[in-house]
Every structure is written in structure tokens, then in C-alpha cells.
MDTraj code that builds the backbone (N, CA, C; nanometers):
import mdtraj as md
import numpy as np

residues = "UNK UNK UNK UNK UNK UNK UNK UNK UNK UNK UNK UNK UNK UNK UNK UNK UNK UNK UNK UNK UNK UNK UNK UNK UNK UNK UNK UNK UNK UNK UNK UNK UNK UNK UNK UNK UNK UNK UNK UNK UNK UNK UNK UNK UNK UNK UNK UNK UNK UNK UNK UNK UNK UNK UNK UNK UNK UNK UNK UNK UNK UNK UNK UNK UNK UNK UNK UNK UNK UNK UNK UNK UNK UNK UNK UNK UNK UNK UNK UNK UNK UNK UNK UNK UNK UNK UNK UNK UNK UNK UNK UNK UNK UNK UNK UNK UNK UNK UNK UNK UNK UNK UNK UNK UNK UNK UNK UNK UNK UNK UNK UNK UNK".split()
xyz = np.array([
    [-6.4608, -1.7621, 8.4195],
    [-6.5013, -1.7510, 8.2810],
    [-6.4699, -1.6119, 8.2258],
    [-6.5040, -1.5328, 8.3386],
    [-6.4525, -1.3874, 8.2823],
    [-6.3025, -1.2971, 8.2327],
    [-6.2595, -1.4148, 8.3659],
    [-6.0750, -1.3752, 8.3098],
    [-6.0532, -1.4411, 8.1618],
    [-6.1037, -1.5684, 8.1570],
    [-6.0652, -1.6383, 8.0579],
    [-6.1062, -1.5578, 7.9044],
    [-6.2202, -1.4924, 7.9007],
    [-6.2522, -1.4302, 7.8204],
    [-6.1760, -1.3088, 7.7850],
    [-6.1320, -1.2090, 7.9613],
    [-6.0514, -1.0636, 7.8870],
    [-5.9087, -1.1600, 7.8538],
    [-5.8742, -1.2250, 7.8981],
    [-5.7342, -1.2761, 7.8489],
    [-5.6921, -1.3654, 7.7120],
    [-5.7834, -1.3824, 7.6735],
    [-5.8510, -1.4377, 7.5174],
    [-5.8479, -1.2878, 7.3894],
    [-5.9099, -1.1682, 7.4826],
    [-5.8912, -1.0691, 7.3952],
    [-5.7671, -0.9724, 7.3929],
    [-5.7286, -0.9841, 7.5020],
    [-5.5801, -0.9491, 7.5297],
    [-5.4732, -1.0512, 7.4444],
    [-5.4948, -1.1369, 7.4151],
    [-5.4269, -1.2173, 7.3255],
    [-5.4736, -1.1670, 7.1519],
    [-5.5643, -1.1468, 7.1361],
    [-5.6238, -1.1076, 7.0497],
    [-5.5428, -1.0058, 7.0041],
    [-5.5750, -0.8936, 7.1049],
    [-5.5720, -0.7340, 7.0249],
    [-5.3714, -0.7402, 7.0185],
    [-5.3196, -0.7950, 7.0868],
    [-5.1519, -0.8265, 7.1069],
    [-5.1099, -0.8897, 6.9718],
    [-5.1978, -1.0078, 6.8773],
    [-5.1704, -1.0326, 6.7862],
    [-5.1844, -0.9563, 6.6865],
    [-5.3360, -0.8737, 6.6979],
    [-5.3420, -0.7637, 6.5646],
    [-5.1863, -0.6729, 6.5549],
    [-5.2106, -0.6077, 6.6465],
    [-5.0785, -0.5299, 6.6358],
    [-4.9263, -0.5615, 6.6172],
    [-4.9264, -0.6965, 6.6297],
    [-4.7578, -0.7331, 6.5727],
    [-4.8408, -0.7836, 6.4851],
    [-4.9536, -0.7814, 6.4128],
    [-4.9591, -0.8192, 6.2641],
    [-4.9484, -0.7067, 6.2020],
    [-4.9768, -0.5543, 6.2346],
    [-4.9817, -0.4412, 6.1680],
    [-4.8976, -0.4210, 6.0802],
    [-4.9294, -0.3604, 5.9691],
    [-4.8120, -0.3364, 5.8636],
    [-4.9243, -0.2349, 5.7878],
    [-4.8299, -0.1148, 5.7197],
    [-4.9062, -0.0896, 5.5864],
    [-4.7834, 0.0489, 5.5395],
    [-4.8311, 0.0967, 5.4388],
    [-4.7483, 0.2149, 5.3536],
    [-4.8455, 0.2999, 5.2924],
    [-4.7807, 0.4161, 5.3012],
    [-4.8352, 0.5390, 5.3119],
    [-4.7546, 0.6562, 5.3223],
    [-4.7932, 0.8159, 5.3517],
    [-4.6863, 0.8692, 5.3703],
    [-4.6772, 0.9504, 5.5032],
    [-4.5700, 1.0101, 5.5075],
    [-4.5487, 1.0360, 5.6223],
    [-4.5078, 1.1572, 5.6654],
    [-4.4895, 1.2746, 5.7918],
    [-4.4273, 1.3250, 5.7576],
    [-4.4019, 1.3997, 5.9361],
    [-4.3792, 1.4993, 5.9501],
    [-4.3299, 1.5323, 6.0734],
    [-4.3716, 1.6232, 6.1330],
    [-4.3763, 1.6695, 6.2756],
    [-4.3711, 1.7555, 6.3644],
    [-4.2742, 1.7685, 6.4610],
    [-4.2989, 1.9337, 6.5138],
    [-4.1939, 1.9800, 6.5797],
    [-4.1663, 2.0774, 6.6798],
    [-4.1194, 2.2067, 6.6491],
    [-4.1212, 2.2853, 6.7194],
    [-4.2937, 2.3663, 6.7777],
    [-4.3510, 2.3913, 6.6945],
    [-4.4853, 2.4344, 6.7187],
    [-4.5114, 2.3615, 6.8477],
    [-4.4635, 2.2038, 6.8592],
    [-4.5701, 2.0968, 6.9599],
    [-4.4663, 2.0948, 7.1455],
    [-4.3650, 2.1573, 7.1080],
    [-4.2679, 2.1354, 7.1814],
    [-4.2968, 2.1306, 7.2943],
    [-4.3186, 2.0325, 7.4286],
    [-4.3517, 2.0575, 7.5472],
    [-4.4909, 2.0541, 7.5324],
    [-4.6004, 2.0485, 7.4521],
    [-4.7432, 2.0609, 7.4503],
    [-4.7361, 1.8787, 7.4936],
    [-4.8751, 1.8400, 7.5694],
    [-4.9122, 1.7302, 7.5999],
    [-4.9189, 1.6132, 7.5083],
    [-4.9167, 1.4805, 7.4804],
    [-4.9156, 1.4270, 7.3972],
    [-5.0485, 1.3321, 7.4061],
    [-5.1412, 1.2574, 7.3535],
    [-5.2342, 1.2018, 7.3842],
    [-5.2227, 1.0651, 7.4851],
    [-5.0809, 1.0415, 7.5046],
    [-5.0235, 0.9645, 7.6133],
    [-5.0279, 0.9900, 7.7317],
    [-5.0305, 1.1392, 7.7323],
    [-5.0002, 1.2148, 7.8705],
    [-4.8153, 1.2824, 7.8764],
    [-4.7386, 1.2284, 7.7740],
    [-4.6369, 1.2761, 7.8062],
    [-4.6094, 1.3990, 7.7399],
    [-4.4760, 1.4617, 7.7870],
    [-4.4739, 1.5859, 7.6890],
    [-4.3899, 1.5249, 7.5595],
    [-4.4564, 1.6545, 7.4694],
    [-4.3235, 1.6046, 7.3340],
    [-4.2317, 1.6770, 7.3493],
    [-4.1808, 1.5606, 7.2612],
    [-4.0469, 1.6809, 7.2538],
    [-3.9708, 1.6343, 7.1165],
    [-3.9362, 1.7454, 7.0364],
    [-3.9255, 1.6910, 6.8931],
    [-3.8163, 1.6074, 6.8439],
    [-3.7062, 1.6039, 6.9496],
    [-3.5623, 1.5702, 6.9742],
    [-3.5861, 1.3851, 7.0288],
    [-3.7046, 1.3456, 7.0497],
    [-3.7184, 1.1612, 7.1062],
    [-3.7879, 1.1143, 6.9654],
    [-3.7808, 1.0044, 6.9567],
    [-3.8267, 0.9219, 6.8806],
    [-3.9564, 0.8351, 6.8955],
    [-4.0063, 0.9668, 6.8480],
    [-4.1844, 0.9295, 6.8650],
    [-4.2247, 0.9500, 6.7168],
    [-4.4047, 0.9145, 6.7646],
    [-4.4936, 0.9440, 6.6573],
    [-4.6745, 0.9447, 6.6680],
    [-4.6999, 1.0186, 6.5820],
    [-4.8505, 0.9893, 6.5990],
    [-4.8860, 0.8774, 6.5101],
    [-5.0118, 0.8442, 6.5338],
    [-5.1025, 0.7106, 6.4730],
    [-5.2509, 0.6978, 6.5154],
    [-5.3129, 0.7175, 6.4479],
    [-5.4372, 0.7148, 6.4668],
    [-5.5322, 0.6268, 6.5475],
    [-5.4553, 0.4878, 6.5116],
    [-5.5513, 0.3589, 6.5807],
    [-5.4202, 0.2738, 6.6849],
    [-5.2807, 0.2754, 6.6571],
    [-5.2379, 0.1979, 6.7517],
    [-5.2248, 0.1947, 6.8320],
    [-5.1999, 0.1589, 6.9358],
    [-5.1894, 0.1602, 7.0725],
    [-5.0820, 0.2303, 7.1534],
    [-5.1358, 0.3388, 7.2014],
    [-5.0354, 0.4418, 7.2589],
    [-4.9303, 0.3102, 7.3411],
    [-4.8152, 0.3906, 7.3656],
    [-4.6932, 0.3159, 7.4237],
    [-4.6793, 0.2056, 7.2944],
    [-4.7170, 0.2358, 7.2077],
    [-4.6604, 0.0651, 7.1316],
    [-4.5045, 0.1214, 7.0456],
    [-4.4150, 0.0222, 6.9559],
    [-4.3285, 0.0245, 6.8693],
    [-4.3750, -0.0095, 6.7313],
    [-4.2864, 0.1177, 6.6518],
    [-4.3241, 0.0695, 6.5385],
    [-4.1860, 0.1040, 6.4179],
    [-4.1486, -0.0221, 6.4071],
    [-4.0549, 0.0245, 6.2221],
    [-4.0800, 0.0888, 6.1601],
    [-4.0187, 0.2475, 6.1072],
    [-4.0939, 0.3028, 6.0031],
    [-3.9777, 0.2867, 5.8829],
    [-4.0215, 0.2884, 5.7869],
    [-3.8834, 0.2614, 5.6454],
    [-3.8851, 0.3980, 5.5687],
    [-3.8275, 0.4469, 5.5538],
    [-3.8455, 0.5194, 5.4167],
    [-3.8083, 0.4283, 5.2901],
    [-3.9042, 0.4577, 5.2164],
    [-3.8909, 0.3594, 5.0793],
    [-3.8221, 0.4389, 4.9715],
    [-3.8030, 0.5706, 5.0273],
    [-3.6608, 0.6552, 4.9351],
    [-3.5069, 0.5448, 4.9122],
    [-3.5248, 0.5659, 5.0452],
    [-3.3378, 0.5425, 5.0817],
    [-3.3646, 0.4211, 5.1299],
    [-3.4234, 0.3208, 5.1863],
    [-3.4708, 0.1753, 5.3147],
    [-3.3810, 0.2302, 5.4419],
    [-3.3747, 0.3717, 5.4778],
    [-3.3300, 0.3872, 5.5869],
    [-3.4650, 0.3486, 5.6944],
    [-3.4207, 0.3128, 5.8098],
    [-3.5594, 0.2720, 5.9429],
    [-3.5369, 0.3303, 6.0441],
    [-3.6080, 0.3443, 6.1085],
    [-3.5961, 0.3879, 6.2787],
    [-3.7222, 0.3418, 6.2934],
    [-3.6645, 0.3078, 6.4925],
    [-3.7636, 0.2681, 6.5541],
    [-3.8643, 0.4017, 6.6567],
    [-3.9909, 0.3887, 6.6621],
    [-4.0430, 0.4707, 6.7064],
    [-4.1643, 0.4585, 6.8393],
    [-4.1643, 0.5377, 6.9052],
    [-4.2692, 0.5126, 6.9799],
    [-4.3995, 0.5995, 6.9768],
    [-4.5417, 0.4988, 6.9970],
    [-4.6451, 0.5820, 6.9758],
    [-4.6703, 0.6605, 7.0624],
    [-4.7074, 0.7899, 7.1258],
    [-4.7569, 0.8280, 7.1736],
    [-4.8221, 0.9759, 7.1696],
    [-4.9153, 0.9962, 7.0840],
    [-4.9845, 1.0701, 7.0020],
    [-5.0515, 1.0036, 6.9244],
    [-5.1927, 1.0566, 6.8812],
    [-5.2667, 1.0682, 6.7721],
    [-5.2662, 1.1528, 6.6691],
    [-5.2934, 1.1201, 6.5673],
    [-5.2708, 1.2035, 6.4262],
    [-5.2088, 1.1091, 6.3235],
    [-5.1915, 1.1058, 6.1837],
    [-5.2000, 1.2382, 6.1928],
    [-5.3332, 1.3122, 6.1468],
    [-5.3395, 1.4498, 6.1514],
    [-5.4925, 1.4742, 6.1450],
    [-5.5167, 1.4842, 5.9583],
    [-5.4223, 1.5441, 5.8525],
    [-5.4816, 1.4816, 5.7257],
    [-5.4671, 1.3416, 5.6699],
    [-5.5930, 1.2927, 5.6133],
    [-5.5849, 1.1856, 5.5399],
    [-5.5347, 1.1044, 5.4298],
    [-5.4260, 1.2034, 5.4015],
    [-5.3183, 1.1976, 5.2896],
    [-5.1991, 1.1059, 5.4014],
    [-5.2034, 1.0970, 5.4826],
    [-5.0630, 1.0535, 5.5886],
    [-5.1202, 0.9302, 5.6352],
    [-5.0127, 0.8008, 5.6902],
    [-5.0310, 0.7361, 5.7942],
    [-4.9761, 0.7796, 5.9332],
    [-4.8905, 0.8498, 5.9148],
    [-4.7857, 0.8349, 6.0596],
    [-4.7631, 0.9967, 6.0708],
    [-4.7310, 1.0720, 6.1715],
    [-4.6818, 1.2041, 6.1517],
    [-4.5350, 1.1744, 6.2671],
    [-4.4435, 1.2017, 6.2396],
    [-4.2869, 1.1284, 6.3194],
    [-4.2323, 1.2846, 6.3759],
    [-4.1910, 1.2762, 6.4487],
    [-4.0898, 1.3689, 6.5873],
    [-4.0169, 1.4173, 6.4778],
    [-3.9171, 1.5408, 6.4685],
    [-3.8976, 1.6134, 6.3998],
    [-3.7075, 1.4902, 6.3879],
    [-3.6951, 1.4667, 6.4797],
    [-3.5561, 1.3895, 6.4821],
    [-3.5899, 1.2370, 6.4092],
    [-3.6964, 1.1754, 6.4605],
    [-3.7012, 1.0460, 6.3956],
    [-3.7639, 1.1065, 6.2165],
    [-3.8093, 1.1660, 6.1812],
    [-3.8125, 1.1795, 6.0228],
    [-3.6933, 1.2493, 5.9301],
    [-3.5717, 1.3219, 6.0699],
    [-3.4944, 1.3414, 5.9755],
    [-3.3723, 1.2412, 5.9807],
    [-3.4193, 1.1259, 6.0894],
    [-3.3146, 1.0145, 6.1080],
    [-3.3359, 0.9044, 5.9710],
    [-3.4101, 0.9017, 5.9086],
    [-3.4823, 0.8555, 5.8089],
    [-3.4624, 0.8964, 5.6657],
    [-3.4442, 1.0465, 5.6505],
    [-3.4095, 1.1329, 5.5452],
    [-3.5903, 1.2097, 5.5266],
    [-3.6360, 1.2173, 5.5703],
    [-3.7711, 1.3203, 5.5260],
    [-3.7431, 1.4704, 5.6218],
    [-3.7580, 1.5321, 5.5149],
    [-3.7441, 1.6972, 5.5265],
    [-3.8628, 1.7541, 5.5141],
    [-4.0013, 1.6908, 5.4775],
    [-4.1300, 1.7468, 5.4207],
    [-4.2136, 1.5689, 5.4467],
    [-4.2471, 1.5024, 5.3619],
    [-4.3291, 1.4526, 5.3485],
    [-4.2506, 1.3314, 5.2200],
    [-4.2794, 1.2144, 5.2817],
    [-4.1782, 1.1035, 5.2592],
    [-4.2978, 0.9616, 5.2407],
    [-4.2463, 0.8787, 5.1416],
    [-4.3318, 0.7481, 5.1200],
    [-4.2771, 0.6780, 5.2375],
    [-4.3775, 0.5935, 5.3166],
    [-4.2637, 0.5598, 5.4178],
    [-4.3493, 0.3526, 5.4449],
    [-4.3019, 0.2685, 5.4810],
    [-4.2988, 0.1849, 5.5400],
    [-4.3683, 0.1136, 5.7009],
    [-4.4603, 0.0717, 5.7655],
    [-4.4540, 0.1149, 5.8826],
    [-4.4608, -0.0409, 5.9225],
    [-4.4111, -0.0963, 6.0212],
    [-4.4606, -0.2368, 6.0849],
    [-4.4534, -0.2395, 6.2233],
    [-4.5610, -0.2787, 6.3362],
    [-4.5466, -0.2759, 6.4391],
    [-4.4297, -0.4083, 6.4807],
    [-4.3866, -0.3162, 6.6114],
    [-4.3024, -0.4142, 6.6582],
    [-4.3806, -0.5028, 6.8027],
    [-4.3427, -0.6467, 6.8517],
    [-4.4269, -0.6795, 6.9806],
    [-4.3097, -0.6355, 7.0989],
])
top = md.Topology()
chain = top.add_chain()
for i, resn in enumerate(residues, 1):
    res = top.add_residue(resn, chain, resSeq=i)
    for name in ("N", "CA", "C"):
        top.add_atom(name, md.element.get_by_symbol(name[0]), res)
traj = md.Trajectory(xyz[None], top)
């Protein structure tokens, strides 16, 4: 009964997150974080295609768009942040300029499964 139950919510929380979607803005980090720990455990590094996120699930994928240009890249979570409430996402210094954001960008976000 008990497996049946965590594997019921494991189905669960797997659907929220390929339901995730929302817009907001976005913007980047970089050198300051370089090699500092990431809330994953890995190091950053501003040159991979990462990002922070407040609630998703470290190791997950996520589409980000810029709604400037509909340029996308794909990203991986691993970090929290970002820490102001003006942002959804704070992106690796390479994935926001793979995108076109130089500062702070309207951006797109949808998890991937």
C-alpha cells in the first residue's frame, strides 16, 4: 500500500512539472559565482547551460524563450534563485546571452519531461 502510494505521488509531482509554464523576467549570472557551489552540489560555471529557479526541481529541463527575438535555449536547473522578486529564472551568463539578454530580458519558461 505504501509503494503504491509514493509511486502515485511520484506520478504526481512528474506531471506538475511537465505542466510548468509561466513568463516573467529574467536575467543572468556569472563571473562573481564562478566555481562557487551550486544548490545541486555542482560547481558553476558561467560557460554551461544552467539556471536558477526557486521551486523546480534541481536536475530538471527547462525551455526558456526570449519574447524579444523567440530565440530558446534549453537549460538545466541547478541552483536556486533568483533571489529578487522582480525575476523568474536567473540563467548562466552563456545561456542568457545564447538568447540575446545582456541585462534583464522578458523571457518565456516551460519545463521539459
Amino acid at each position: 500500500m505504501i509503494k503504491a502510494i509514493l509511486l502515485c505521488m511520484t506520478c504526481f509531482a512528474s506531471r506538475e512539472v511537465m505542466a510548468y509554464q509561466a513568463t516573467g523576467h529574467a536575467s543572468w549570472y556569472g563571473p562573481g559565482f564562478e566555481g562557487r557551489k551550486t544548490a545541486s552540489g555542482e560547481r558553476f560555471s558561467r560557460h554551461a547551460f544552467t539556471a536558477a529557479h526557486k521551486s523546480l526541481p534541481l536536475h530538471s529541463y527547462v525551455r526558456v524563450t526570449n519574447l524579444a527575438n523567440n530565440e530558446s535555449v534549453v537549460v538545466k536547473i541547478n541552483d536556486r534563485g533568483p533571489l529578487s522578486r522582480r525575476r523568474v529564472i536567473d540563467l548562466s551568463q552563456a545561456a542568457a546571452r545564447a538568447i540575446g539578454i545582456h541585462g534583464v530580458g522578458k523571457v518565456e519558461i516551460t519545463a521539459l519531461d
